[in-house]
C-alpha positions in Angstrom: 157.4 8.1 166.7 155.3 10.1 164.3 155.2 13.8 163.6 152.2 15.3 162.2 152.7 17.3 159.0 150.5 20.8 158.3 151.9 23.7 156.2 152.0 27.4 157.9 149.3 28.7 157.5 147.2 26.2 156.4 143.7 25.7 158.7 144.4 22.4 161.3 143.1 19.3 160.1 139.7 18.3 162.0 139.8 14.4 162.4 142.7 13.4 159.9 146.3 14.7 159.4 147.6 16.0 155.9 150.7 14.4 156.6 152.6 11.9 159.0 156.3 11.8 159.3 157.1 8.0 160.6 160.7 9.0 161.7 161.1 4.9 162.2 161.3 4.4 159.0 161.3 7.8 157.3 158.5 8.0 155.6 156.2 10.4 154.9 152.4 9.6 154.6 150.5 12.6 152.5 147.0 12.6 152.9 144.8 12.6 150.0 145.3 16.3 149.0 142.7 18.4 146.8 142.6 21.4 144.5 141.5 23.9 147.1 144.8 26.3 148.5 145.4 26.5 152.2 142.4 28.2 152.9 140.2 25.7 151.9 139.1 27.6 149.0 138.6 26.3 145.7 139.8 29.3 143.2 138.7 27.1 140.2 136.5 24.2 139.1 138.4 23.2 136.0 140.0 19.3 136.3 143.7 20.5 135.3 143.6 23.5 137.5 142.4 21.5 140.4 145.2 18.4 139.5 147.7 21.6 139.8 146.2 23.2 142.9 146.2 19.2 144.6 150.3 18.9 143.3 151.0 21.8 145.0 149.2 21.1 148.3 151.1 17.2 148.0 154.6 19.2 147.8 154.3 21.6 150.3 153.2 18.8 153.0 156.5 17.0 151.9 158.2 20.4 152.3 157.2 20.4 155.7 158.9 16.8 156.7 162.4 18.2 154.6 161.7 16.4 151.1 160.3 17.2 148.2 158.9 15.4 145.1 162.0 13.4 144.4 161.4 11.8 147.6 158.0 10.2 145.9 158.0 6.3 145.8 154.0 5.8 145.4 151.0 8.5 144.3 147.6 7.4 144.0 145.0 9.6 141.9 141.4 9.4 142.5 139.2 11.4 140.0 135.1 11.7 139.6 135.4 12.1 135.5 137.9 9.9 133.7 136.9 11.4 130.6 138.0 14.4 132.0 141.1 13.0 132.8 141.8 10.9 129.0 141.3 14.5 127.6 143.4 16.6 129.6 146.2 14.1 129.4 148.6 16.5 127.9 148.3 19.2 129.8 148.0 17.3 133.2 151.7 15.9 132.3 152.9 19.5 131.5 151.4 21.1 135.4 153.0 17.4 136.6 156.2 18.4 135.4 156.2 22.3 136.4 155.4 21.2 140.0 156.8 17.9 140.9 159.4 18.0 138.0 160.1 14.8 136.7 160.2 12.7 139.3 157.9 9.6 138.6 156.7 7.3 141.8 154.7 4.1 141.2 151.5 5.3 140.2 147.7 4.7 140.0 144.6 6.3 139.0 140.9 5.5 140.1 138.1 6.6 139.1 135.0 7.3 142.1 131.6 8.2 142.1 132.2 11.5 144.4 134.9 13.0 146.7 134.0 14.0 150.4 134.3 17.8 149.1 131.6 18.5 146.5 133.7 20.5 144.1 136.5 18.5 144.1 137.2 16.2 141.1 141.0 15.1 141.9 142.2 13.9 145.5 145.8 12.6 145.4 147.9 11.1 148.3 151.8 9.6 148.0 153.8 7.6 150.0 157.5 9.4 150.7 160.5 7.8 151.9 163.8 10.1 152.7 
């Protein structure tokens, strides 16, 4: 059995899910997640802004199956600039920290040619298990 996962509010998914909730195995499947807010707006175009905006779309889809960021076991990152990425190392571990506190899954980061959405330069999805 599976439950779908979409945050109040948020518009519903056209062809793909934000989130699953596998309650065979309890674990939660988050969709890779961008730096636009729930109405699929992006309010900037900055790399750590969008990496905060994504973090905080990731948490409340794990809100919505009961967890939270502790719950985290893998996160993947895909990113269009690396450079972008190296540079703002710092300051992407401080927003990290504010949103998902320090709660560290098994982690990678990949660096694409282009996202679906035009603007977006970070898309991150993470594997849950409660």
């Amino acid at each position: 059995m599976k439950t779908m996962l979409s945050p109040e509010g948020w518009p519903r998914p056209k062809g793909y899910a934000n989130g699953i909730l596998s309650s065979a195995s309890n674990t939660i499947y988050v969709g890779g997640q961008i730096g636009w807010n729930a109405q699929q707006k992006f309010e900037s175009t900055g790399f750590v802004a969008q990496t905060a905006q994504a973090l905080l779309n990731v948490k409340a889809i794990l809100k919505e199956a009961g967890a939270g960021p502790e719950h985290m076991v893998r996160m993947t990152w895909y990113i269009t600039d690396r450079s972008a990425y190296l540079e703002n190392q710092a300051e992407i571990g401080k927003v990290y920290r504010e949103i998902m506190g320090k709660n560290y899954p098994a982690m990678s980061v990949l660096e694409v040619v282009a996202l679906v959405e035009e603007q977006a330069s970070v898309e991150i999805e993470v594997t849950a298990a409660i």
